[in-house]
GUDOVEX-387579 format. One record per residue (C-alpha): residue number from 0; residue in three letters; x, y negated, z. Coordinates in steps of 0.001 Angstrom, whole numbers, plus 500000, padded with zeros to 6 digits. Each point is the difference from the previous one (the first is absolute). Last residue first. Layout:
PT;NUM;ALA;X;Y;Z
...
REM end
This chain:
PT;527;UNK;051981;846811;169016
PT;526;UNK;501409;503443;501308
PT;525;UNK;498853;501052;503758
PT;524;UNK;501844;500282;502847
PT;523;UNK;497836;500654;502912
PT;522;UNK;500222;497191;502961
PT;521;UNK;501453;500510;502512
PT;520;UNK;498225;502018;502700
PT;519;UNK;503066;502704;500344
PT;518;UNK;502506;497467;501551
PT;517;UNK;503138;499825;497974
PT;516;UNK;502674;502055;501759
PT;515;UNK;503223;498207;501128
PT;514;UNK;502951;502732;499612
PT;513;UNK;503011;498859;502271
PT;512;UNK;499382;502453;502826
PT;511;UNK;500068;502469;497639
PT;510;UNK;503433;499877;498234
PT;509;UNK;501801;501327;502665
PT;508;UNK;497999;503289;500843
PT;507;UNK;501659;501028;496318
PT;506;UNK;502902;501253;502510
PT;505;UNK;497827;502377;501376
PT;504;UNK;498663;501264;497026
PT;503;UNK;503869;500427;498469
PT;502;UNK;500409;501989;503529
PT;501;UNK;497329;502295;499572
PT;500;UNK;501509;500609;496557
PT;499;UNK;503638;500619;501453
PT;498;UNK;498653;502925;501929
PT;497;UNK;497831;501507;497038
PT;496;UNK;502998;500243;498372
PT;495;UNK;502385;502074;502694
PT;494;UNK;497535;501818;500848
PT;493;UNK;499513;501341;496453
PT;492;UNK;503843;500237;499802
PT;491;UNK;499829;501911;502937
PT;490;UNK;497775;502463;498500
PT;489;UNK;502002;500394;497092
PT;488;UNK;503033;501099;501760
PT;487;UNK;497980;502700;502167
PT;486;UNK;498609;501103;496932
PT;485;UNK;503319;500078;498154
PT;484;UNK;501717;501656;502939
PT;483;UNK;496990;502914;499772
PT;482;UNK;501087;500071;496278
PT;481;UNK;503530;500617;500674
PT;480;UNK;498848;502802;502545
PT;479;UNK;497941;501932;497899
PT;478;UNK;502600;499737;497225
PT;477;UNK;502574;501115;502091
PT;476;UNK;497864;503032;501823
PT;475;UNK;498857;501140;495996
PT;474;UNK;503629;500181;499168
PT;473;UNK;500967;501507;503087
PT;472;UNK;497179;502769;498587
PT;471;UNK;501147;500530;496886
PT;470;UNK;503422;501190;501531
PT;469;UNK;498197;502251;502265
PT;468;UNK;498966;501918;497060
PT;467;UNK;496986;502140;502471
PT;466;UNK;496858;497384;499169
PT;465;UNK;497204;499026;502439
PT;464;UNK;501286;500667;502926
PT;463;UNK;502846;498908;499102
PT;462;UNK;498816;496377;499776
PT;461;UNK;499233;500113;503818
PT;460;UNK;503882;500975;500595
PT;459;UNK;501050;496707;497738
PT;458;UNK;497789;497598;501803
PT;457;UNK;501743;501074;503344
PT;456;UNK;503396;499620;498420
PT;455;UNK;499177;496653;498618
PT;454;UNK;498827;498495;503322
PT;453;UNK;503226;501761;501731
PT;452;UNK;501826;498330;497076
PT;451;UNK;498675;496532;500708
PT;450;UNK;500225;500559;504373
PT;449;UNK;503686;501329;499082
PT;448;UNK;500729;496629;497459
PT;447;UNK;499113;497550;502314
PT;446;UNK;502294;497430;498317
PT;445;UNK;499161;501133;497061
PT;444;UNK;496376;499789;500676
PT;443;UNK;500318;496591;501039
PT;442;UNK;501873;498680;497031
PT;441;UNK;497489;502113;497696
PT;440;UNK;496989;498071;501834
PT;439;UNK;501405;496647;499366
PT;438;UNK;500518;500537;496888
PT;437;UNK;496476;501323;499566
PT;436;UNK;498836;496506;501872
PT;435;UNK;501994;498292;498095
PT;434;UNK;498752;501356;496753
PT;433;UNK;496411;499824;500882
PT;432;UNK;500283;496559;501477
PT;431;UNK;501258;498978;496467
PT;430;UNK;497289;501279;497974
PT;429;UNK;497499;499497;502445
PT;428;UNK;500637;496395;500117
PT;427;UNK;500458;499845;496095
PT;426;UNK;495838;501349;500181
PT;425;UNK;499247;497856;502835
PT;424;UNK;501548;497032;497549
PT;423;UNK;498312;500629;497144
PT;422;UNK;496329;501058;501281
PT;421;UNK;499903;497017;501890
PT;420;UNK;501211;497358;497252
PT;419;UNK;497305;501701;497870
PT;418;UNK;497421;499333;502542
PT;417;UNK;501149;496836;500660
PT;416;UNK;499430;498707;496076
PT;415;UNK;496954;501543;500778
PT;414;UNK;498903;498269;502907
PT;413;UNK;501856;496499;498552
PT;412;UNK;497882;500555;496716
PT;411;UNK;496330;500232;501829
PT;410;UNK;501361;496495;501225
PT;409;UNK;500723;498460;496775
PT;408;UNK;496808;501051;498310
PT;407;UNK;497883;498361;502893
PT;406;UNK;501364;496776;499596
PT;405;UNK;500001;500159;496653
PT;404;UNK;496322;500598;500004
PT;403;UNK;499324;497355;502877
PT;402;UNK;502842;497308;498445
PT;401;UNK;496459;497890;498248
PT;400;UNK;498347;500261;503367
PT;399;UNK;502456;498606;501935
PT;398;UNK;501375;502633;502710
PT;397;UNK;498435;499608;503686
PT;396;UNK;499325;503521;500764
PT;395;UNK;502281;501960;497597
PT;394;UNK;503411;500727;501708
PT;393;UNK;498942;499869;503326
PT;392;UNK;496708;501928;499452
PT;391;UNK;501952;503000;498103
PT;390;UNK;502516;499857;502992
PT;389;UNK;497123;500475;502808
PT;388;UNK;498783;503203;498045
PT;387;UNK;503156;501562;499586
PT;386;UNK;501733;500058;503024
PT;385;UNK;496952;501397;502227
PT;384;UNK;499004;501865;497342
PT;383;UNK;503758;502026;500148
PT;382;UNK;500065;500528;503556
PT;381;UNK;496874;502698;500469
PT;380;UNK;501701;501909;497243
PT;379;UNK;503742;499837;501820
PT;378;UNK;498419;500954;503389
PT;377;UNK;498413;503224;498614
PT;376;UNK;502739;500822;497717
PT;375;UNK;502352;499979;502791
PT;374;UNK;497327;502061;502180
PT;373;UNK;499566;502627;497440
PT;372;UNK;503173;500908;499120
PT;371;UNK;500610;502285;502664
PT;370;UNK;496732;501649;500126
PT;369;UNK;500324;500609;495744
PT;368;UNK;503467;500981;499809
PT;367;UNK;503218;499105;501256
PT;366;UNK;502611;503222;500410
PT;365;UNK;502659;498320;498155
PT;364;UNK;500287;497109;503042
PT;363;UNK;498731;496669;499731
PT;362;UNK;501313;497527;502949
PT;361;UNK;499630;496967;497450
PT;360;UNK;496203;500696;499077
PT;359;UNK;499430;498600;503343
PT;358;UNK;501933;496929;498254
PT;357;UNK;497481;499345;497449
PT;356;UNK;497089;499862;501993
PT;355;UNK;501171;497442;502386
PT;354;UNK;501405;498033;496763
PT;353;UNK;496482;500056;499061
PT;352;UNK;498611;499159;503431
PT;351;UNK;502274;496917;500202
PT;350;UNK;499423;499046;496439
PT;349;UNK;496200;500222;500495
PT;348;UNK;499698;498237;503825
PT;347;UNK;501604;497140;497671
PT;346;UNK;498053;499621;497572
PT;345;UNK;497461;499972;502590
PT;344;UNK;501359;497050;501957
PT;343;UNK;500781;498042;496759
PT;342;UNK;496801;500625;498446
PT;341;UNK;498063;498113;502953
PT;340;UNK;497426;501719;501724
PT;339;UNK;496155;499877;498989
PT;338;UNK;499531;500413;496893
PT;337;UNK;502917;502200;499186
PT;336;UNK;499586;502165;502970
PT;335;UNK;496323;501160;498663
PT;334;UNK;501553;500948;496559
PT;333;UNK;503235;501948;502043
PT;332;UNK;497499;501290;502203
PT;331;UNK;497680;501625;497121
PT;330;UNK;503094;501664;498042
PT;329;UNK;501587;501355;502752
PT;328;UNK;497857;503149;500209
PT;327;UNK;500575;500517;495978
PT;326;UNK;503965;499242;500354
PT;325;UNK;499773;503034;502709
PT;324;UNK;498127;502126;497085
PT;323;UNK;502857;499150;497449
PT;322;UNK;502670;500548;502253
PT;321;UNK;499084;503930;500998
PT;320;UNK;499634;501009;496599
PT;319;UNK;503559;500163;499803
PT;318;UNK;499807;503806;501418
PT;317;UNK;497441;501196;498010
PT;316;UNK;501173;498267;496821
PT;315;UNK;503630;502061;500820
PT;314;UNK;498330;503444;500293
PT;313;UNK;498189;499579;497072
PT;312;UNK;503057;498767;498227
PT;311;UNK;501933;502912;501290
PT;310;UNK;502358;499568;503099
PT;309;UNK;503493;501145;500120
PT;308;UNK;500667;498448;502843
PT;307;UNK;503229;498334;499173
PT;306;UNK;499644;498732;496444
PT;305;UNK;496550;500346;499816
PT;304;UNK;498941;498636;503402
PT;303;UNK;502199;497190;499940
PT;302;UNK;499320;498745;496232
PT;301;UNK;496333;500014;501092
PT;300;UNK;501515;498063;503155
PT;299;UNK;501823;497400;497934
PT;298;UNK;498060;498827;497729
PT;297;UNK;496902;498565;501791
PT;296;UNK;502867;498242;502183
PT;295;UNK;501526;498535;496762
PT;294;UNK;496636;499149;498880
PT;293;UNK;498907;498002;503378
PT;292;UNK;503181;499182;501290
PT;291;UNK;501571;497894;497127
PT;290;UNK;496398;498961;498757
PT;289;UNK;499881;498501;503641
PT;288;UNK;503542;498482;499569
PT;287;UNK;498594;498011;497029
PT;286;UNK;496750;499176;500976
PT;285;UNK;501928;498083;502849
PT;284;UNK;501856;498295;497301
PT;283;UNK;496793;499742;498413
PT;282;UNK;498954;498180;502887
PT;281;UNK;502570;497581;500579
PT;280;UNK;499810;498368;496836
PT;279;UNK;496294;499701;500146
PT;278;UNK;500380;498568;503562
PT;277;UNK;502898;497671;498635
PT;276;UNK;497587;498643;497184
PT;275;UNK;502453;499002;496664
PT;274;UNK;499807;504007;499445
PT;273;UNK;496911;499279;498336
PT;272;UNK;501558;498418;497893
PT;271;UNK;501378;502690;497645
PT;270;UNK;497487;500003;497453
PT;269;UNK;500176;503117;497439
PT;268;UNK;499096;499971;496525
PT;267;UNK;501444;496899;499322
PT;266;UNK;498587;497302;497529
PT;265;UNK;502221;496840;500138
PT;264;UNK;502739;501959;500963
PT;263;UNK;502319;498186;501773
PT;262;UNK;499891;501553;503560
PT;261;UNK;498993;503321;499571
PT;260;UNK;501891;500240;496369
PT;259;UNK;503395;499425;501828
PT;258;UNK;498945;502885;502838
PT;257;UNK;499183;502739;497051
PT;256;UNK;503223;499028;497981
PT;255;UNK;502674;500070;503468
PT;254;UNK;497827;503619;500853
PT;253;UNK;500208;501801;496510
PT;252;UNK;503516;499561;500192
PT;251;UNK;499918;501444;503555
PT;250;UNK;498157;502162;499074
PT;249;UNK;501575;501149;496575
PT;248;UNK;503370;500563;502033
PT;247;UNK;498453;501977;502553
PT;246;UNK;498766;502305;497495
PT;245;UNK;502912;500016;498411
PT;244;UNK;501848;501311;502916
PT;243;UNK;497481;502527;501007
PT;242;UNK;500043;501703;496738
PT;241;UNK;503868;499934;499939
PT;240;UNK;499620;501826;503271
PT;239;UNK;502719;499207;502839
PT;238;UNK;498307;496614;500470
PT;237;UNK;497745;502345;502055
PT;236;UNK;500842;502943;501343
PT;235;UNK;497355;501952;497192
PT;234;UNK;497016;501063;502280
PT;233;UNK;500716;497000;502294
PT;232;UNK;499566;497902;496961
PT;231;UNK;497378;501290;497813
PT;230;UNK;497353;498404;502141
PT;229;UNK;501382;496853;500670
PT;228;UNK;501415;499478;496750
PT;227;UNK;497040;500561;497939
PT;226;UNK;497959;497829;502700
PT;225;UNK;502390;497284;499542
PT;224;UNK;500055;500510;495646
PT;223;UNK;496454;499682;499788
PT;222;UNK;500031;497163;502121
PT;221;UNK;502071;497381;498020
PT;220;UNK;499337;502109;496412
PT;219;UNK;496282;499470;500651
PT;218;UNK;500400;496624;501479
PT;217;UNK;502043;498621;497131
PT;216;UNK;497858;501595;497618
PT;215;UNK;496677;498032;501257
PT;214;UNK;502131;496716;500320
PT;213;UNK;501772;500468;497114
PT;212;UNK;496519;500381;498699
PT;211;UNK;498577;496533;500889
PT;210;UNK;496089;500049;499889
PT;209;UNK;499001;496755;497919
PT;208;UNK;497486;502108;497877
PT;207;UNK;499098;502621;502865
PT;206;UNK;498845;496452;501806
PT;205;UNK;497520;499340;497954
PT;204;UNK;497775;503341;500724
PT;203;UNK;498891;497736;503482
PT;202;UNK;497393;502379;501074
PT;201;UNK;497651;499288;502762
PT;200;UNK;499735;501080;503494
PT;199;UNK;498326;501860;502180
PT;198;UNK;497895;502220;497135
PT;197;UNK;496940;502187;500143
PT;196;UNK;499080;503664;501785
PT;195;UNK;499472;501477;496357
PT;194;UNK;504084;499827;499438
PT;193;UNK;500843;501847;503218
PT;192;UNK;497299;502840;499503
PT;191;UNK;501662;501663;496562
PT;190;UNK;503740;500014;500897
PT;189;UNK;499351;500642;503463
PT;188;UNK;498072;503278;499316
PT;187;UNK;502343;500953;497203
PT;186;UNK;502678;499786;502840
PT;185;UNK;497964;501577;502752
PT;184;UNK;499302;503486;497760
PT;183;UNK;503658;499829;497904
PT;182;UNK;502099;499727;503045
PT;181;UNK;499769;503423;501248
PT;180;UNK;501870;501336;496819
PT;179;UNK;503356;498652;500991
PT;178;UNK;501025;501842;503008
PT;177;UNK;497529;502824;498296
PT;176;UNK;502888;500711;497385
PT;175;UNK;502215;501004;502983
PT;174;UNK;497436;503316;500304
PT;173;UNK;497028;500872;502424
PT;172;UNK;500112;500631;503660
PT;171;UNK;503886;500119;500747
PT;170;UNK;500017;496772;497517
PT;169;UNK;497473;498229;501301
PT;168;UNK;501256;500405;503463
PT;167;UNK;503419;498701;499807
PT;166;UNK;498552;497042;498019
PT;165;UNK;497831;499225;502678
PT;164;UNK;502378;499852;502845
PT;163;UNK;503126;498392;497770
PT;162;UNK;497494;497517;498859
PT;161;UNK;498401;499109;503631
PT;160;UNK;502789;497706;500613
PT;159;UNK;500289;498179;496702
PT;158;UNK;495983;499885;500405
PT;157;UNK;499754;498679;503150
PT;156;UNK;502317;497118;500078
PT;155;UNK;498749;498100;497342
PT;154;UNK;495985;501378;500539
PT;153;UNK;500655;498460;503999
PT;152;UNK;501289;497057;499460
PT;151;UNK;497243;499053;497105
PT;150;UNK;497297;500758;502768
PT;149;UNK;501793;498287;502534
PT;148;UNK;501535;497083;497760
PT;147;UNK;496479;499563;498813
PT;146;UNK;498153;500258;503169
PT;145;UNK;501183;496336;501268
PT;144;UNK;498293;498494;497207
PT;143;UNK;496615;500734;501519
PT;142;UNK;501447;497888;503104
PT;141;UNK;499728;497064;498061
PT;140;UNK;499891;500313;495699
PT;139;UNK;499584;502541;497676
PT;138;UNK;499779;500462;495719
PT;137;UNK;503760;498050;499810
PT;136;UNK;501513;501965;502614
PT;135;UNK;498966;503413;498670
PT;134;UNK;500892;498994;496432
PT;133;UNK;503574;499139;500795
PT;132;UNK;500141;503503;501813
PT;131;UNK;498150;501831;497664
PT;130;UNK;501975;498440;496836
PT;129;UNK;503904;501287;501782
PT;128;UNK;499237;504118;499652
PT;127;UNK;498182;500180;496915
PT;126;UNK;501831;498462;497178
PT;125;UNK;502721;502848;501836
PT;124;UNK;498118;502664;498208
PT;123;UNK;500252;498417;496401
PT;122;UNK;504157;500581;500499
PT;121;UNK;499533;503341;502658
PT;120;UNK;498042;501863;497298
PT;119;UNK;501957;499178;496979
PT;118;UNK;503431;500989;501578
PT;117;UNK;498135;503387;501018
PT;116;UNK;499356;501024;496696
PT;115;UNK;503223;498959;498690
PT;114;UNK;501510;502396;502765
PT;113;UNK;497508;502513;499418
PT;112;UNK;500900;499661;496395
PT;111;UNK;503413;500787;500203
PT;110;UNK;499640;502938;502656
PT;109;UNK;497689;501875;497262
PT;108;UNK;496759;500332;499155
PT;107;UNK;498040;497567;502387
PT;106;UNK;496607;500694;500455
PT;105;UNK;499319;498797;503170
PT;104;UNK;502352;496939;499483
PT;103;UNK;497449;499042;496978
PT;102;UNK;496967;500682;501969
PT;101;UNK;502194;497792;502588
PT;100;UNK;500519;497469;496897
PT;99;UNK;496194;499562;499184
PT;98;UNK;499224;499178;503905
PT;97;UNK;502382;497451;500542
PT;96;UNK;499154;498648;496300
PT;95;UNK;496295;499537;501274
PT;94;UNK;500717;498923;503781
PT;93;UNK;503066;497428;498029
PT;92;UNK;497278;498472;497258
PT;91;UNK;497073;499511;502682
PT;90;UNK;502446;498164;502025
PT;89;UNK;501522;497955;497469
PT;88;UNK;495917;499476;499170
PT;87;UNK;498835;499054;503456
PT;86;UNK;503285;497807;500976
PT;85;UNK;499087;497869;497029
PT;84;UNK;502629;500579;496479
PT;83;UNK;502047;497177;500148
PT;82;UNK;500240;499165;503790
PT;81;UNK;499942;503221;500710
PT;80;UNK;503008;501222;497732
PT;79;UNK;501638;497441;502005
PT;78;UNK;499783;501238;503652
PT;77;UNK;500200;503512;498052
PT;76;UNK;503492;499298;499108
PT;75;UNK;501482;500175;503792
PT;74;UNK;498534;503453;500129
PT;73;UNK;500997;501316;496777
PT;72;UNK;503413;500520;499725
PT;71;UNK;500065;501698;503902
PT;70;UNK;497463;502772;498530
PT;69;UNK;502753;500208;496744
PT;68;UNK;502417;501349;501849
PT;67;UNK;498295;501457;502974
PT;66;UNK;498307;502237;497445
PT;65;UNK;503057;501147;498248
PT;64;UNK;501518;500316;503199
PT;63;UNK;497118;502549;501053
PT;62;UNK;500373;502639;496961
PT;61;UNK;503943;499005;499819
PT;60;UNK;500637;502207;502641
PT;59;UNK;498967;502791;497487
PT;58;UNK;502904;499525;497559
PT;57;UNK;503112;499943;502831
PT;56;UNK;498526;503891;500604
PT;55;UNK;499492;501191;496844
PT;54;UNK;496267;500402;498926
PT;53;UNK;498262;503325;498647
PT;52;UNK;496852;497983;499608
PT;51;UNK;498159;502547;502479
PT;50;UNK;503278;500562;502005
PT;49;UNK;500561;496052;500929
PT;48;UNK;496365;499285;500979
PT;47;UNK;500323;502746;502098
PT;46;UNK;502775;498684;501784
PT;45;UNK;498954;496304;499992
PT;44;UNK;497029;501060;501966
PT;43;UNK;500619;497987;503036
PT;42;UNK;500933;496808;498709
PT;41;UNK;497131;500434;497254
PT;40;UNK;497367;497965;502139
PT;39;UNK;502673;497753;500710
PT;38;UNK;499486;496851;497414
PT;37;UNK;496778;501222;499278
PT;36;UNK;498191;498698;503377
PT;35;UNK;500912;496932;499153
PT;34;UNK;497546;499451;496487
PT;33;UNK;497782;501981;501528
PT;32;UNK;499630;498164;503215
PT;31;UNK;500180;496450;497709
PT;30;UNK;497064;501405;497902
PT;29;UNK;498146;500450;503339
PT;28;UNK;500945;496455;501180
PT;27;UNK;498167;498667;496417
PT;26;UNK;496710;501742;500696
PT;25;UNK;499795;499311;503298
PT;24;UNK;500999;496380;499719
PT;23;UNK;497222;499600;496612
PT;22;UNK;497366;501945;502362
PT;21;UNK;500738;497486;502988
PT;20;UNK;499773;497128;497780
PT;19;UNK;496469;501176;498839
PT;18;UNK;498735;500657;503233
PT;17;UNK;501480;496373;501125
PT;16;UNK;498462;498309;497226
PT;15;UNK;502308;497848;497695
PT;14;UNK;501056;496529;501263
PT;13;UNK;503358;501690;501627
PT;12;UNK;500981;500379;496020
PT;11;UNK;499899;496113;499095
PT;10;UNK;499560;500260;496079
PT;9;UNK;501095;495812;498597
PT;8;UNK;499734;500594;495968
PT;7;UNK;503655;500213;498599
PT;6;UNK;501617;497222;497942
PT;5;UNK;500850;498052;503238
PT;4;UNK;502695;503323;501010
PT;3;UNK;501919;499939;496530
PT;2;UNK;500850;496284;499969
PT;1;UNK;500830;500627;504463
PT;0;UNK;502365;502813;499157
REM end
């Protein structure tokens, strides 16, 4: 990279003014907000979403993987893209298509073109989400560094966890379309201002004419295919589903091609050595498990209070609110702690609190709601800066300059990649808790069988009040009772989950005493 590099005219971004630095790091961490906050704002309005395109079930799940598909393409490619383009203008480029494609999403037709839609938006969307951080540690140095990873840890986990919340409440107040609609005002305003606030680096346009596109394709088929698998997966048992199958297949496939070209490409699109730095490795493991906890966790109790509760998505924003404004109140100590304690410690206060939080929610009964919930969600918000902040200053204090952007790329892609792990597995853990658990149930209720019929007798006299064929109403007793075994069923299996996540936190406790943060005075990277 080094022939490509001395062409370019030396720009050292922590030079700039500090006013103007902080505009260009407002500007940019705002399009990264947006950019997250879309990949759950519709997880709560799904169902409407579904009747107004008149959407089959197995069609409108594909509304978010289409965007996690081709969001989880794009990350590691934007560390290039950078390089090629500038940081300002591959930014400038993704806030403007971001914002073209939701109009687009808002005015989808059909299913078909939603999903298209929405494929578009999370591939120039995810430009977004690595450039900030590899930006923010270039433009700052000393302890004004150390508010990056807080103010960056705190839009990446805010906005998947507030999207459910505000989603839920756009759409009782106005209509789905508006899920989309809102970005238009801030994205047009980013897509304008960005470009007059000046440059941090310079374009190197020769390197799109030695890029390597086995590499490019290799990577999109490699992950592409993971994500498609993940998510279709527990909806489809698996290797079970042709679709599945050869999605796996292409993966892996996809994977032996993607890791050749990293090492002997002589133009790759994605550097892998940043992974040659234990700490760095060590993080995004770390960032790993904590996008395991942090979306499957934001997934899990919206899923909870529909399935079980039956909660609206008002009802269910309302209630999941309650993380995003604890993560608010621990966003100043974890940026304070970082400076003055060392990662390691807090890091490790965060898993312990988080897997605190998560196994309160493992004594859940059907009757949870708001009260109940609330001091779970409390602790597991307050946890989740205190993980993520000192990790994002692990992995990137101390990188070379010229590995900052991939750097940076490859870590947003272990949250992600974790994120879709998450979702996969709790989802198969329900699956298969659920039917034990029912099993379980029916074994116990046959062999109680007087208490079960005495249940079924009592539901069967309150049904006659209601109608006089008394064979109609043993019908309606049954079926009230089967489905009061499937919520008791299902609510174990929630418990169940959320039991063995505290305990995959726990066990990630391991790793941290072996991460060896870079002090936060080094100096900035900056490209030469």
């Amino acid at each position: 990279m080094s022939d490509t590099s001395a062409t370019a005219a030396p720009v050292n971004p922590a030079a700039l003014p500090e006013r103007l630095k902080m505009m260009i790091f407002a500007m940019m961490a705002f399009g990264q907000f947006m950019a997250l906050l879309d990949i759950q704002i519709v997880a709560g309005s799904l169902g409407s979403i579904q009747a107004g395109l008149s959407a089959g079930p197995d069609e409108i799940a594909w509304v978010q993987t289409a965007y996690l598909m081709a969001e989880i393409v794009m990350i590691p490619l934007a560390a290039f893209l950078s390089q090629a383009i500038s940081t300002r203008w591959l930014f400038t480029a993704s806030a403007g298509l971001f914002t073209l494609s939701s109009l687009m999403c808002g005015m989808a037709w059909d299913i078909n073109s939603m999903i298209a839609f929405r494929a578009l938006q999370g591939f120039v969307g995810g430009a977004m989400v690595p450039t900030v951080f590899a930006t923010g540690f270039a433009m700052f140095e000393g302890p004004k560094r150390a508010m990056v990873p807080a103010i960056l840890g705190i839009t990446s986990t805010l906005a998947p966890t507030l999207g459910p919340s505000v989603g839920g409440w756009i759409t009782d107040v106005a209509d789905w379309r508006w899920l989309f609609f809102i970005n238009l005002i801030p994205g047009l305003a980013i897509t304008i201002i960005l470009p007059l606030l000046g440059k941090v680096d310079e374009a190197q346009p020769q390197m799109l004419k030695r890029i390597d596109w086995l590499h490019v394709g290799s990577l999109a088929v490699f992950l592409g295919g993971l994500q498609y698998m993940l998510e279709e997966g527990p909806r489809h048992e698996w290797f079970n589903d042709i679709g599945v199958a050869s999605a796996a297949w292409l993966s892996f496939v996809g994977g032996v091609v993607f890791f050749e070209r990293s090492f002997f490409s002589t133009m790759p699109v994605l550097k892998l050595t940043p992974f040659r730095r234990p700490t760095f490795a060590m993080a995004c493991v770390l960032n790993l498990v904590i996008g395991f906890g942090l979306y499957s966790a934001t997934y899990l109790t919206p899923v909870f209070l529909g399935r079980v509760r039956g909660f609206s998505s008002l009802q269910i924003g309302g209630t999941v609110f309650v993380t995003g404004l604890t993560m608010a109140f621990a966003a100043p100590i974890a940026a304070r702690l970082s400076t003055r304690v060392d990662g390691r410690y807090v890091i490790g206060v965060g898993f312990s609190l988080f897997a605190l939080g998560l196994w309160m929610f493992s004594t859940i009964t059907p009757q949870w709601g708001f009260w109940e919930l609330f001091a779970p969600q409390a602790v597991r918000g307050f946890a989740i800066l205190l993980c993520i902040v000192p990790a994002v200053g692990m992995a990137l204090n101390g990188v070379a300059p010229s590995e900052l952007r991939y750097a940076s790329g490859l870590f947003n892609l272990m949250r992600n990649l974790g994120g879709a792990i998450g979702i996969a597995v709790v989802n198969t853990w329900l699956q298969d808790f659920g039917r034990m658990h029912a099993a379980s149930l029916g074994a116990q209720m046959g062999e109680h069988a007087a208490t079960g019929q005495a249940v079924v007798s009592g539901l069967t006299a309150y049904a006659r009040q209601f109608t006089p064929d008394a064979g109609y109403a043993l019908s309606l007793a049954q079926s009230q009772m089967a489905r009061i075994v499937g919520r008791e069923a299902t609510t174990l299996a929630f418990a169940d989950t959320y039991r063995l996540m505290a305990w995959a936190f726990l066990a990630a406790l391991l790793i941290v005493p072996f991460c060896r943060p870079a002090p936060t005075n080094a100096p900035p990277p900056s490209e030469h």
